[in-house]
Structure formats: structure tokens, C-alpha cells
C-alpha positions as CSV (number, residue, x, y, z in Angstrom):
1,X,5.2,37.8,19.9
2,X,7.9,39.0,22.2
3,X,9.5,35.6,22.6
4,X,9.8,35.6,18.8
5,X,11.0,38.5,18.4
6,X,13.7,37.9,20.7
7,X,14.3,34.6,19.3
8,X,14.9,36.3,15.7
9,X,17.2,38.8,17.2
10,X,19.7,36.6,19.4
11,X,21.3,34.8,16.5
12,X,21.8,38.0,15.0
13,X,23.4,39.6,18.2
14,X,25.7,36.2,18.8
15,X,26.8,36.1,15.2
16,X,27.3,39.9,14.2
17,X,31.2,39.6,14.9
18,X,31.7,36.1,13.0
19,X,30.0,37.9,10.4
20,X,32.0,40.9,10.0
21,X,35.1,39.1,9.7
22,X,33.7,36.5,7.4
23,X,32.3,40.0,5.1
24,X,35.8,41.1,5.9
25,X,37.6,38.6,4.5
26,X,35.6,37.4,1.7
27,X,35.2,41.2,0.3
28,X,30.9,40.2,-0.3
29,X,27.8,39.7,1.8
30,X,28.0,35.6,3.5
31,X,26.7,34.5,6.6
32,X,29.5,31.8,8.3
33,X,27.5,30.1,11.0
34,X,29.1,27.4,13.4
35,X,33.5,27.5,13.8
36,X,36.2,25.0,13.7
37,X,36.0,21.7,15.9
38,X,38.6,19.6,17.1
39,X,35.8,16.7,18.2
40,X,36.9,13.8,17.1
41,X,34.2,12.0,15.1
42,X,32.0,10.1,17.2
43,X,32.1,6.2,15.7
44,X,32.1,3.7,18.3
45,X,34.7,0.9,18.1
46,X,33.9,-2.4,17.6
47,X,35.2,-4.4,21.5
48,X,35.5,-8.0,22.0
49,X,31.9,-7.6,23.7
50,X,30.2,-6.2,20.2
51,X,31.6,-9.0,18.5
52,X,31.3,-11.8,20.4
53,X,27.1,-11.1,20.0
54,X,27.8,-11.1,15.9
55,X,26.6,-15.0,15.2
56,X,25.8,-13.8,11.7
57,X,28.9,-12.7,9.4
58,X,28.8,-12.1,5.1
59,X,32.3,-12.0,3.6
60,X,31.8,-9.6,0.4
61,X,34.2,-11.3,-2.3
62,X,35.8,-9.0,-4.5
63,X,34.8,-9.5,-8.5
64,X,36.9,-11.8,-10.6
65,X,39.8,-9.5,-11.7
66,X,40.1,-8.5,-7.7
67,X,38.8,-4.3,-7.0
68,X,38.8,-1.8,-9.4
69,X,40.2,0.9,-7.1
70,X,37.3,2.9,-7.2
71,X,35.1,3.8,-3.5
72,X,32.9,1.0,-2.8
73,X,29.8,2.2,-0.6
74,X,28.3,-0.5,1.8
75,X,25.2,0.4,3.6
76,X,23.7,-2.4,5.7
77,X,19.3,-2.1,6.3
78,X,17.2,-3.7,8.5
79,X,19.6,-4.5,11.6
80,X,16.8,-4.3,14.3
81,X,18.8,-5.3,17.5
82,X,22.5,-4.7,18.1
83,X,25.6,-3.0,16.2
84,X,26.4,-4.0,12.9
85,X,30.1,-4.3,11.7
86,X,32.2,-3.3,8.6
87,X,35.2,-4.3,7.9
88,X,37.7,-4.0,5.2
89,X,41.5,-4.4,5.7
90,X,42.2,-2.4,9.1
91,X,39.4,-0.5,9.0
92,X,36.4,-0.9,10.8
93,X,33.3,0.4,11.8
94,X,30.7,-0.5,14.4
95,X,27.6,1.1,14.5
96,X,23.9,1.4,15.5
97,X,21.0,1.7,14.4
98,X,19.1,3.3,17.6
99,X,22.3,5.8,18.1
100,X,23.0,7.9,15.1
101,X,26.6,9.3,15.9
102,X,28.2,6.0,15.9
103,X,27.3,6.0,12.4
104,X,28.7,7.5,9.3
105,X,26.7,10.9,8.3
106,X,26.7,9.6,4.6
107,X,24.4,7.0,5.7
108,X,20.9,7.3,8.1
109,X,18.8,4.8,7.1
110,X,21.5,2.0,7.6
111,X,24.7,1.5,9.0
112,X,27.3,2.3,6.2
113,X,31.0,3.2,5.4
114,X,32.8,3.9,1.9
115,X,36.0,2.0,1.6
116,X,38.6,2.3,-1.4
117,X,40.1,-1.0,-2.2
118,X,43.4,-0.9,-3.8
119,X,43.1,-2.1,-7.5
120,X,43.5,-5.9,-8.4
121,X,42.9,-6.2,-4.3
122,X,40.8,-9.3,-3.4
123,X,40.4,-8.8,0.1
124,X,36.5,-9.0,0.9
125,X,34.3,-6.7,3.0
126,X,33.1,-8.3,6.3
127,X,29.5,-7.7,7.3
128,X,28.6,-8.6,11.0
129,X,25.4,-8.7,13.5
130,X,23.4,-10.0,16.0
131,X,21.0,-13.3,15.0
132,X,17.9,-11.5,14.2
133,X,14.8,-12.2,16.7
134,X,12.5,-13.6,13.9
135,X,13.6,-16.1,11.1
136,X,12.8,-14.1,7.8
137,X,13.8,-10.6,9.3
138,X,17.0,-10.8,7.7
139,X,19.5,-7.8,6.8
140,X,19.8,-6.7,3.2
141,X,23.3,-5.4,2.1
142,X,23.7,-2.9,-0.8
143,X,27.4,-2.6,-2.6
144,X,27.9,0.1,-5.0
145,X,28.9,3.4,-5.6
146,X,28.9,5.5,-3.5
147,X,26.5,7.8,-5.1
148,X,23.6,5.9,-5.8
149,X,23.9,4.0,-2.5
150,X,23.8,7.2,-0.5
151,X,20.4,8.3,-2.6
152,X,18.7,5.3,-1.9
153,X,19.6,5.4,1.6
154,X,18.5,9.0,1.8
155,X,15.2,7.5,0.0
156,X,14.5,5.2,2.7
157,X,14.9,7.6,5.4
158,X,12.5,10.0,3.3
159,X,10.4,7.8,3.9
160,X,10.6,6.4,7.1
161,X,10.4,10.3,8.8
162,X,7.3,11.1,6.0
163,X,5.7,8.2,7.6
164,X,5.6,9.5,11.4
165,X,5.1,13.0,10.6
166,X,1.8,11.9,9.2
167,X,1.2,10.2,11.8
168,X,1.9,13.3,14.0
169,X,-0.2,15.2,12.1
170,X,-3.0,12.8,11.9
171,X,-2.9,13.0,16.4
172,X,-2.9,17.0,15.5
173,X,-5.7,16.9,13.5
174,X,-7.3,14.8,15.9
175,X,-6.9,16.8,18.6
176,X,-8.7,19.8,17.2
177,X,-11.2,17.4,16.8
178,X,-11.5,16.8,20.6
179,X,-11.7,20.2,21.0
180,X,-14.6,20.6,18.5
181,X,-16.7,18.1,19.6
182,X,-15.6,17.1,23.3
183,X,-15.7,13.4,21.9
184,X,-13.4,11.1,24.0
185,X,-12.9,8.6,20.5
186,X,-10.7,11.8,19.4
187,X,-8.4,11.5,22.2
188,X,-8.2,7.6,21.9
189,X,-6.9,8.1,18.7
190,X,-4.4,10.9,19.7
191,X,-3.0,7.8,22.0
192,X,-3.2,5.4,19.3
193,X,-1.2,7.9,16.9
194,X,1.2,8.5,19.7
195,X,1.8,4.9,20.3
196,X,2.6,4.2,16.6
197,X,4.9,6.9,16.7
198,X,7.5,5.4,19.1
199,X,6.9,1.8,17.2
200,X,7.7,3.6,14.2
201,X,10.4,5.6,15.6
202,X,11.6,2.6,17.0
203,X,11.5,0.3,14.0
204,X,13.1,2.5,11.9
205,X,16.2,3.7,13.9
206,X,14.9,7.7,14.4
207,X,14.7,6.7,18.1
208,X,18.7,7.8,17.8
209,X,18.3,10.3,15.0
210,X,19.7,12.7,15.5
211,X,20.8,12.0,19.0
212,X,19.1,9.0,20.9
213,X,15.9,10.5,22.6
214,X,14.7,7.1,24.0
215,X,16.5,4.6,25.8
216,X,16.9,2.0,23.7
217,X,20.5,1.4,23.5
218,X,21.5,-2.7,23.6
219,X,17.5,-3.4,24.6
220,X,16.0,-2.8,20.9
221,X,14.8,-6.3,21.2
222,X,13.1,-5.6,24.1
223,X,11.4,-2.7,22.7
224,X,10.6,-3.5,19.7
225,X,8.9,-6.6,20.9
226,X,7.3,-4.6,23.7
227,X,5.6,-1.9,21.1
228,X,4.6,-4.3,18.6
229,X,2.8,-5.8,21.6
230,X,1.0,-3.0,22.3
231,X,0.0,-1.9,18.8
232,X,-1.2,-4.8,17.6
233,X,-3.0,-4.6,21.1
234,X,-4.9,-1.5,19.5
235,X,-4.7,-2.7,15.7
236,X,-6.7,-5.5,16.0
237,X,-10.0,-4.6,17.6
238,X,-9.7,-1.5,15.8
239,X,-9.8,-3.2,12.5
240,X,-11.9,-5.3,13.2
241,X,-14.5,-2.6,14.4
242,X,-13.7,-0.8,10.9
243,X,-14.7,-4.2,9.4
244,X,-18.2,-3.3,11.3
245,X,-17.7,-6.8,13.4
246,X,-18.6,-4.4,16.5
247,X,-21.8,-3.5,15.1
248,X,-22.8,-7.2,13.4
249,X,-21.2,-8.7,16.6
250,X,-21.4,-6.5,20.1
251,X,-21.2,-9.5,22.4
252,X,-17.5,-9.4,20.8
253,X,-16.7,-6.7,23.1
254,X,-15.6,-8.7,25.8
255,X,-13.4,-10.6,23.6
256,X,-11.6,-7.5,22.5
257,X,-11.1,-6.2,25.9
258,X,-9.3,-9.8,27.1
259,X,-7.2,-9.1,24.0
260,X,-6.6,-5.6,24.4
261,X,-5.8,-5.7,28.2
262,X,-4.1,-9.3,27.2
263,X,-1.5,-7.8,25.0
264,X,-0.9,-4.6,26.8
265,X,0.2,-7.0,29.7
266,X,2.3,-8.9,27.6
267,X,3.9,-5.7,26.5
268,X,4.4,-4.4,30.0
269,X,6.2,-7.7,31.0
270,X,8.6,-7.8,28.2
271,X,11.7,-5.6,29.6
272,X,12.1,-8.5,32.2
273,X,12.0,-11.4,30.0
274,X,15.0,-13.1,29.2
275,X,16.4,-12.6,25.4
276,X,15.5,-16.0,24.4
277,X,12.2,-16.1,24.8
278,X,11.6,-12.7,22.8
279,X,11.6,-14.6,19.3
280,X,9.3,-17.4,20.9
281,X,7.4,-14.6,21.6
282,X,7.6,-12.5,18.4
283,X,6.6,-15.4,16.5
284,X,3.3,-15.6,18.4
285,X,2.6,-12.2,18.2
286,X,3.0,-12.6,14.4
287,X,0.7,-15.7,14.3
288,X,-2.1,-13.9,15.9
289,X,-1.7,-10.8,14.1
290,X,-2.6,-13.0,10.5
291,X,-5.2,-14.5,12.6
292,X,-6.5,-11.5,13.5
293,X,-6.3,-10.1,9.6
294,X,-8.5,-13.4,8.6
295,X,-11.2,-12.3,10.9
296,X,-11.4,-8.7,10.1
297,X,-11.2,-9.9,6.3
298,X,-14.3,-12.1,6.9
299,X,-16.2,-9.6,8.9
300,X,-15.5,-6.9,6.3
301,X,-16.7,-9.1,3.3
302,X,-19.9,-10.4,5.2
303,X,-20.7,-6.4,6.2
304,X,-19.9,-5.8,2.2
305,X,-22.4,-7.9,1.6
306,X,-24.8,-6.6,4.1
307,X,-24.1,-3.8,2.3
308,X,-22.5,-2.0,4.9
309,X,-20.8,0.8,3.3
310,X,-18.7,1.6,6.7
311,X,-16.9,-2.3,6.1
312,X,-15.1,-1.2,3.1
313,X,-12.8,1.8,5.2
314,X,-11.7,-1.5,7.2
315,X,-11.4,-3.5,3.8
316,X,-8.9,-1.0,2.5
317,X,-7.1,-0.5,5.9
318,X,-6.2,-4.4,5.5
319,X,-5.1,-4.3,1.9
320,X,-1.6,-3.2,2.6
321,X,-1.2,-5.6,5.6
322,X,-2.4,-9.1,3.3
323,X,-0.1,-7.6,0.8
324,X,2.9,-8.0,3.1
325,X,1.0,-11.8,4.3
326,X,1.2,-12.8,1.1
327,X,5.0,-11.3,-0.2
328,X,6.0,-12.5,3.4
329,X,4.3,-16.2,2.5
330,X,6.0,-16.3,-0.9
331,X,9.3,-14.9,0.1
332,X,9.5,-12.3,-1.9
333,X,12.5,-10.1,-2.2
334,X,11.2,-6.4,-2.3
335,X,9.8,-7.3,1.1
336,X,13.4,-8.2,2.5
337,X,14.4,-5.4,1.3
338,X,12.2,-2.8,2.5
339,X,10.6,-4.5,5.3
340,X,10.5,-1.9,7.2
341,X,9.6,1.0,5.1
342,X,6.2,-1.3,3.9
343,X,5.8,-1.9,7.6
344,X,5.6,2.0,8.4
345,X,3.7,2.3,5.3
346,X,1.2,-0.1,6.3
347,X,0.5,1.4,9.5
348,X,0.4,4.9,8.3
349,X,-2.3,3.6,6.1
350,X,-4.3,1.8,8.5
351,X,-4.2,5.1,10.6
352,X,-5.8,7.2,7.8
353,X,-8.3,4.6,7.2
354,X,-9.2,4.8,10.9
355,X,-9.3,8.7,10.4
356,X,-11.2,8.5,7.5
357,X,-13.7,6.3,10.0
358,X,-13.3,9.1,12.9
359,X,-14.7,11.8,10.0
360,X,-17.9,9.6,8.9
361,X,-18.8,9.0,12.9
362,X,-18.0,13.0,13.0
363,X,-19.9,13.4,10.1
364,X,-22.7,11.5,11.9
365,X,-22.6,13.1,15.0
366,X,-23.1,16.5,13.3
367,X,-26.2,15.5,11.2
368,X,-27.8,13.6,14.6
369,X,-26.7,16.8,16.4
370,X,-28.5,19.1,13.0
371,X,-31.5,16.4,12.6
372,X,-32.4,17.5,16.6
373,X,-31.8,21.0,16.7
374,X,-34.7,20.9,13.5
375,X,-36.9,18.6,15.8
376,X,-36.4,20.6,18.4
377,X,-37.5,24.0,16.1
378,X,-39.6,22.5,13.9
379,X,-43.3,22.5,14.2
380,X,-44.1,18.6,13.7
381,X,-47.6,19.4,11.5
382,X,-46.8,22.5,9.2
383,X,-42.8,22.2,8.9
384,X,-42.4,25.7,10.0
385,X,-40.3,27.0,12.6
386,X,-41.7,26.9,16.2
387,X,-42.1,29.3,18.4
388,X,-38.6,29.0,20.3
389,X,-36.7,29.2,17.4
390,X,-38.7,32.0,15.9
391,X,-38.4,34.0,19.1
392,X,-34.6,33.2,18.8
393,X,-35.0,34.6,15.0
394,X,-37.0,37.7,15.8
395,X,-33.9,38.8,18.3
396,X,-31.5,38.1,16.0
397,X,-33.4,40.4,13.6
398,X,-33.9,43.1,16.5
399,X,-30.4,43.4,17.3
400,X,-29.5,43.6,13.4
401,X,-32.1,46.5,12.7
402,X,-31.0,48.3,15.3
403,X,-27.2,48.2,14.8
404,X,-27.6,48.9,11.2
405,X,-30.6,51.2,11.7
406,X,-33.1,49.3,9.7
407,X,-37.0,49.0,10.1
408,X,-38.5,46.0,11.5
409,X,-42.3,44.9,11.4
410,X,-43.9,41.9,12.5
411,X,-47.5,40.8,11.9
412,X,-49.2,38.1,14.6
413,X,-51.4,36.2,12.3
414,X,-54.5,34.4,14.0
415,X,-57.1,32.3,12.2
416,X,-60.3,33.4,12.4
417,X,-63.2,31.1,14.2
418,X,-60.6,28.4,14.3
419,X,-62.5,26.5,17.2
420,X,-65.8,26.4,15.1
421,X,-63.8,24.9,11.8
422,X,-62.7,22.3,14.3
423,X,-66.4,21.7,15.9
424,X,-68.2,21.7,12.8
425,X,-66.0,20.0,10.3
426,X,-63.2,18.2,12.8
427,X,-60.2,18.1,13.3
428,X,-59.0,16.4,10.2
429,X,-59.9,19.2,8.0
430,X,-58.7,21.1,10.6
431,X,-55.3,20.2,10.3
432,X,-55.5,20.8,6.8
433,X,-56.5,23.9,7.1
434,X,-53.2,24.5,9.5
435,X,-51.1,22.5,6.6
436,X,-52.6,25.2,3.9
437,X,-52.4,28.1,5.5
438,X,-48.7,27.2,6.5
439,X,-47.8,26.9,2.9
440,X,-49.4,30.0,1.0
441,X,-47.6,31.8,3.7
442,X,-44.3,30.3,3.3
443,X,-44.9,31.1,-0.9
444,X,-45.8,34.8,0.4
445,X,-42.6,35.7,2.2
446,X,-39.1,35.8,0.4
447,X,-36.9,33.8,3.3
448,X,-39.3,30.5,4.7
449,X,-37.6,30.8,7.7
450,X,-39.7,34.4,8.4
451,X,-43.1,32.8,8.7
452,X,-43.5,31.0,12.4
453,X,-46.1,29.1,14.3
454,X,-46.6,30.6,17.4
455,X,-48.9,27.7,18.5
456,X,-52.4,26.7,17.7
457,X,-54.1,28.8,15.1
458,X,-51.3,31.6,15.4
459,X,-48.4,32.6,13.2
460,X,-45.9,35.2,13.0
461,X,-44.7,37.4,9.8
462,X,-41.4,38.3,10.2
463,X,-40.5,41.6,7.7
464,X,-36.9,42.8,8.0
465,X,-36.4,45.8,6.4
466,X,-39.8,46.8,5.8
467,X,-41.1,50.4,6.9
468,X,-45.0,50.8,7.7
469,X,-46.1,51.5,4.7
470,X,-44.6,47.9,3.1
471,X,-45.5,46.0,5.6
472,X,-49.3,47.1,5.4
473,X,-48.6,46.3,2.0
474,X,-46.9,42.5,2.1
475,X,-49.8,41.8,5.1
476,X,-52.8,42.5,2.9
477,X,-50.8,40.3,0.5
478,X,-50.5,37.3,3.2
479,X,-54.4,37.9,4.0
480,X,-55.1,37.4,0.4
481,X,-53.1,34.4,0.3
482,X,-54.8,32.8,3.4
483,X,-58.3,33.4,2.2
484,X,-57.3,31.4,-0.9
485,X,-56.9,28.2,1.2
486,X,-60.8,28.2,0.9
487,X,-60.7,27.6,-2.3
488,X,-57.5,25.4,-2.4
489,X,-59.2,23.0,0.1
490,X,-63.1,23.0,-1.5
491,X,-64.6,22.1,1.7
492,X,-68.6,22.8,1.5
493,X,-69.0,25.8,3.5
494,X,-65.7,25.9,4.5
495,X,-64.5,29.9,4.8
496,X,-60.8,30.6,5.7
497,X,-60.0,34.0,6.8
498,X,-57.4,35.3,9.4
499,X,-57.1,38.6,11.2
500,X,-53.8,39.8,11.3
501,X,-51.7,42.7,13.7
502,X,-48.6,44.9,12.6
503,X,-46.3,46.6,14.7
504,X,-43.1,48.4,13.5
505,X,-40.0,48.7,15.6
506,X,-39.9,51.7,17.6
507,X,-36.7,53.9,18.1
508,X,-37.4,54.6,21.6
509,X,-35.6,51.8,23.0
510,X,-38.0,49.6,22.2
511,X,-38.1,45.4,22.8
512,X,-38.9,41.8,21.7
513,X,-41.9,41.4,24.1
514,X,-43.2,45.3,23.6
515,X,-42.9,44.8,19.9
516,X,-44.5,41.4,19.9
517,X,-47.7,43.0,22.7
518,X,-48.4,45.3,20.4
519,X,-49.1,43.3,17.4
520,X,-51.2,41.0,19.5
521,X,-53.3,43.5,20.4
522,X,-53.8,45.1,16.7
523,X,-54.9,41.2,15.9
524,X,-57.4,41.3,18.9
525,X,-58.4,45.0,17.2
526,X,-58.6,43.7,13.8
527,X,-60.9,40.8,15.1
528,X,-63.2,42.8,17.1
529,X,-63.4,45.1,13.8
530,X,-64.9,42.6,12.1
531,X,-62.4,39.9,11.2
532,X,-60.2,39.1,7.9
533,X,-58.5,42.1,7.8
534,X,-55.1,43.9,8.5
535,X,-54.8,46.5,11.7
536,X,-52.0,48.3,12.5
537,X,-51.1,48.6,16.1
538,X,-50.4,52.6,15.8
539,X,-53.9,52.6,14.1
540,X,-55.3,50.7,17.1
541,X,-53.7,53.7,19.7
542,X,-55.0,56.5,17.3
543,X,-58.3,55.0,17.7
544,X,-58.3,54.9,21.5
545,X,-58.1,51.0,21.8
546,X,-55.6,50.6,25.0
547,X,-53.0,48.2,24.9
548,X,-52.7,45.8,27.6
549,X,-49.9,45.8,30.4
């Protein structure tokens, strides 16, 4: 909080004199932040060196009747590796993709310059790079005005920073997964997110946006061949476990960790390859990645029809990725032109998708985690809760009556002659007996949760907020409801009774185990009395009955 609030004041303190002259001067309130420069603006020229790299050059004629002497906007996309160079007249500009100040601040999705041809000129506009490293990853060029070329360049970086700060918050959200459940497949997928974001950053120039934070420079080849190594290292067996191929195939797995430790070797020996075998090896890393797509496609649409629900998250995480197989296969235009925003697209996708998979194994981990707890609280015969988890219950409700100062009573229910049911009719109708009981005195309480087996032929009544005189009253009830299982089961010479014990929460610092002795003794009372009947553990001491230790 401190930090903060020192961080709020300083600009305030460093500004306060620029903005009393500025108030000064321009007679009203205005904030003037930043002063005059004499920097010159940062473009990098275009040496003999640049140039003699640029095997690919696109002379822009002028229209028919030569310029019309308006600004004509050039904005170049898609220039992976290298500078790209614009030229018109004596003017020039050299700039990269991976190093945003050698590149005009109109334009930060591409490498652009506005020039203004004299009118009835016919003088072209030179466009120059670098061969690409794969065939059909060719530049697109965009001429117009400089207006609508600016928007759509704007657009395109929209998208391409949209794209890794979901990804970014997709590794967040993650992470407070970890923490929630301690589950290592959260922190893989942190890894996986942050891998994606350097491809991503990579791909689409922010790696020099707005200053170059990784050291890409003249080796974008190298890196970009390096990354995509390693995520398709990680895409593929993930997608194909979304597919559910790791569950319909597990002797897969040593297959995907040949790949996986296969392509993360590749990607590690990369930076020292020479430059021409990085399209020889682009190309290969493209052929496997469609191989890999036609496997995961055929292992999701067998688990569809296994009807395996979990296939169809790795169905949909393909869909974007045969789109671009297809437009790629066909040629199509729109991919050329935006390669590289449907590529970021595609991969933010498939990371939701594998999200969306993290949930449903969260999702199942919580209701294997919810389905033990009640196995491990639950009596197995009558449903109701056991004796650890009533105990746990009966504390909660201690420590609740006495910060709120609320009575508590508690009545130990025992079955009377029990063993003789068991002798003389067995242990079938036993059971039923347990079964019966257990459910008139769940329908006698108001929360099912207050009626426990202690074990055997014993239960115990929870009654928060009930003085003595209620609690007499809502125990008689319960023994009411118990002898009716006699006539619920019609067992010939079956009788169903129980003898029950109350004890009321004492303000004299009383506990769990005193509160629960004394309501087993009133039982032990109530049965010595004579059986099917309610005793109060306060009417036990009037009588002179002595509790034991």
C-alpha cells in the first residue's frame, strides 16, 4: 500500500513545475507530460548488407494516368525473417519486423511508410525482402490511403496482442488452479501457455514491440523454426489426448514421449544449423503437423462414436487448424493475407479447448474427491452420517451455541433388545429394522444431516436450538416414530421400540464428551426403567442414578 502510494505521488512531485507553467500559460487546468526532443527518429537505413539478402523485389506501377498526388500508404504483412524495404524516388525505408523503432509509428503490424507522389508521376514503389523460409509464406502488400491502411494495420495488431494476452490469462487462471488443487497438470499447462507466448510473440513481431525484449534480431528464422518446433512438440500429443487417443490407446505413451523429447531436441539444435537447411526443415515440421491433425481427427471421431463425450473438446480444438489445411491446400487468399493472425487465432483456440479439458478433469477430481469424503461419512446400510462425521457435526454445533448463546440437546438413541430381533428373526430383518428406523428418523428431524449412527443399534439426535423442554418434546416424537417401524415392517411378533437419553448443553464450561456421557447414561436409565421411553439425564441425577467417570 505504501509502494503505491508513493508510486501515485512521485509523478505528481516530478511534474508539479511543468504543470504550473503549462496552467500558466494556457490560462486553464492541462496536464503537459513529457518535453521537447531533439532524437532523431530512430529508422534504420537500408546498407549494401540489408540489400544484398533482398532476393524478392515488387515494383508498384503507378495507375494509367501516372499518381494522383495524393499520400499513398504502403504497409507490408507477413515478413517473418529479415528487413523489408520501401522505396519511392530517394526515399527509403528499411525496417523490421522483430525491432519496432526502425519502423514508422503509423504502422505496427507491418512495416509501412506514406509517400506523396507528385501528380501525373509514374515512378513505382519498390518493395524488398528476404526469400521466405517456406514456399506459400509469402508477403501481402496493401496500397491505399493512408487512412484505411493505418486502421486495418491497427486491426491486425488488435488482434495479434488480444491473442497472447489470453493466452496470459489462460497461464493465470491456471495457476490459481495449482494453487487450489496442488495438481502438477496445472503447472504443465502454465508452461505450455508460456511457450505459446514467445511463438506468438515471435510470429507476430511483439518480440520488438515496443522495444525488442528478446533477442531475435537477424536470427528470426532461427527462432521461429526453433518455437514452432517445440509447440508442435506439446500440440500434438496434447491433441491427440483431447481426442481421448490416451485413454482408447495408453500403449501410445511411449510414442508421444519419442515425439515429444524428439522435437524438443530438434528445437534445441536449431540456432546452430545453417540457414539452408531451416526451410528443409520447416517443411517437415509442417508435414507432420497435418499428419499429426489426421490422427487426432480419426481418434476423435472413433471416441465420438464410442460415445466419448471428452473427444469432442479435441474435435473442436482441431477445427480451426483443418480450416487453415484446407484454405492452405486450396490456396486461398484470406489465408495469405492473414496468415498469421489465423495462426495465433488457432492456437489461442486450441489453448481454451485444452482449458476447457483442464476444468472437466478439475471438475472430476472434485466429485472423486466429494464421492469419498460421503464414503468416508456415510454409513454404507442406513445412508446416514457415521459416527466421525457426526462427532465432527456435534462440534461444529457446540462451538455455534456457545458463541451465539443458544441451547443445544442431544438424545443417544439405542434399540431396544436389538440382539434378540437378530437371534430370533436374523439378521435380514434385522437390517431392515436398522433401514426403518433410519428413515422415520430422518422424516422426524428438520435437517437429515442431525440424525447419526453411532454404530450398531445406536443413533444420535442432534437438536440445535432446542431448550429442555423442546427437546423432551421432539424425542417423544422420534420414539413415536420408531415404534411405528413395527407396523411399517409387519413382521409376526416383531416389536420395535428404542430407549432414548437427553442431555442439554450446560453453561458451566461444558464439552463434547461430558455432553455426549451424559445422554448415554440417561439411555442406560431409561432402559433399566423399563424400556421405550424418553429420560432425561438431569432427571437421571435428581433420582440419584450416578453417572459414570
Amino acid at each position: 500500500m505504501l509502494l503505491a502510494l508513493l508510486w501515485l505521488w512521485l509523478p505528481h512531485a516530478a511534474l508539479g513545475a511543468t504543470l504550473d507553467a503549462a496552467t500558466a500559460r494556457a490560462g486553464t487546468d492541462v496536464l503537459l507530460l513529457g518535453a521537447a526532443t531533439a532524437e532523431r527518429t530512430p529508422q534504420r537505413a537500408c546498407t549494401a548488407e540489408v540489400l544484398a539478402r533482398h532476393q524478392q523485389i515488387l515494383h508498384v506501377p503507378a495507375p494509367a494516368g501516372g499518381w494522383s498526388g495524393e499520400p499513398q500508404a504502403v504497409d507490408v504483412f507477413g515478413v517473418l525473417a529479415g528487413e523489408v524495404r520501401i522505396s519511392h524516388g530517394d526515399r527509403q525505408i528499411c525496417g523490421s519486423m522483430h525491432d519496432a523503432r526502425t519502423r514508422d509509428s503509423r504502422f505496427r503490424a507491418g512495416v509501412g511508410m506514406v509517400v506523396v507522389p507528385k501528380a501525373g508521376d509514374h515512378e513505382p514503389i519498390v518493395v524488398s525482402w528476404a526469400a521466405p523460409i517456406k514456399p506459400r509464406w509469402i508477403p501481402t502488400v496493401q496500397l491505399g490511403g493512408p487512412s484505411p491502411v493505418q486502421q486495418d494495420d491497427t486491426a491486425r495488431l488488435l488482434v495479434r496482442a488480444a491473442c497472447v494476452a489470453v493466452v496470459i490469462a489462460l497461464a493465470l487462471s491456471a495457476l490459481m488452479g495449482y494453487v487450489t488443487t496442488k495438481d502438477r497438470s496445472f503447472l504443465l499447462y502454465v508452461a505450455i501457455c508460456l511457450l505459446f507466448v514467445l511463438w506468438q510473440a515471435v510470429l507476430g513481431g511483439l518480440s520488438g514491440y515496443p522495444e525488442p525484449w528478446l533477442p531475435v534480431h537477424n536470427r528470426a528464422s532461427w527462432w521461429l523454426v526453433s518455437l514452432s518446433a517445440f509447440t508442435e512438440a506439446v500440440l500434438l500429443p496434447v491433441l491427440w489426448r483431447l481426442c481421448g487417443g490416451d485413454r482408447r490407446w495408453p500403449r501410445s505413451r511411449p510414442v508421444q514421449h519419442v515425439l515429444l523429447w524428439g522435437m524438443f531436441g530438434i528445437g534445441l539444435v536449431v540456432p546452430w544449423l545453417h540457414f539452408a537447411v531451416l526451410p528443409w526443415l520447416a517443411a517437415g515440421l509442417e508435414h507432420l503437423f497435418v499428419l499429426g491433425c489426421v490422427v487426432c481427427l480419426a481418434a476423435g471421431g472413433w471416441g465420438v462414436l464410442q460415445r466419448d463425450r471428452y473427444a469432442l473438446a479435441g474435435l473442436s480444438a482441431l477445427v480451426p487448424w483443418w480450416g487453415m489445411i484446407i484454405a492452405d491446400a486450396l490456396h486461398a487468399q484470406w489465408l495469405v493475407a492473414y496468415r498469421i493472425e489465423t495462426l495465433q487465432l488457432s492456437a489461442t483456440w486450441f489453448l481454451m479447448m485444452s482449458a476447457y479439458a483442464l476444468n472437466l478433469r478439475l471438475g472430476r477430481l472434485r466429485r472423486q474427491r466429494d464421492e469419498m469424503r460421503q464414503l468416508a461419512d456415510t454409513d454404507a446400510l442406513t445412508g446416514l452420517p457415521n459416527r466421525r462425521a457426526g462427532l465432527r457435526l456435534l462440534a461444529e454445533y457446540l462451538d455455534r451455541a456457545r458463541q451465539e448463546d443458544q441451547p443445544l440437546a442431544i438424545g443417544f438413541l439405542d434399540i431396544d433388545l436389538f440382539k434378540d430381533i437378530n437371534d430370533q428373526f436374523g439378521h435380514e430383518v434385522g437390517d431392515q429394522v436398522l433401514v426403518a428406523v433410519a428413515r422415520n428418523l430422518r422424516d422426524s428431524v428438520r435437517n437429515r444431516e442431525d440424525v447419526i449412527r453411532m454404530g450398531g443399534e445406536e443413533f444420535l439426535v442432534l437438536l440445535p436450538g432446542a431448550n429442555r423442554a423442546t427437546a423432551l418434546a421432539r424425542l417423544e416424537s422420534v420414539r413415536r416414530q420408531v415404534q411405528a417401524v413395527t407396523a411399517i415392517l409387519a413382521v409376526p411378533g416383531l416389536e420395535v421400540s428404542a430407549s432414548i437419553g437427553l442431555a442439554v448443553l450446560r453453561g458451566d464450561g461444558d464439552d463434547l464428551a461430558s455432553l455426549l456421557r451424559r445422554a448415554d447414561h440417561a439411555m442406560y436409565c431409561a432402559k433399566r426403567a423399563g424400556r421405550n421411553q424418553v429420560y432425561d439425564a438431569e432427571q437421571a441425577m435428581a433420582a440419584g442414578d450416578r453417572q459414570p467417570a
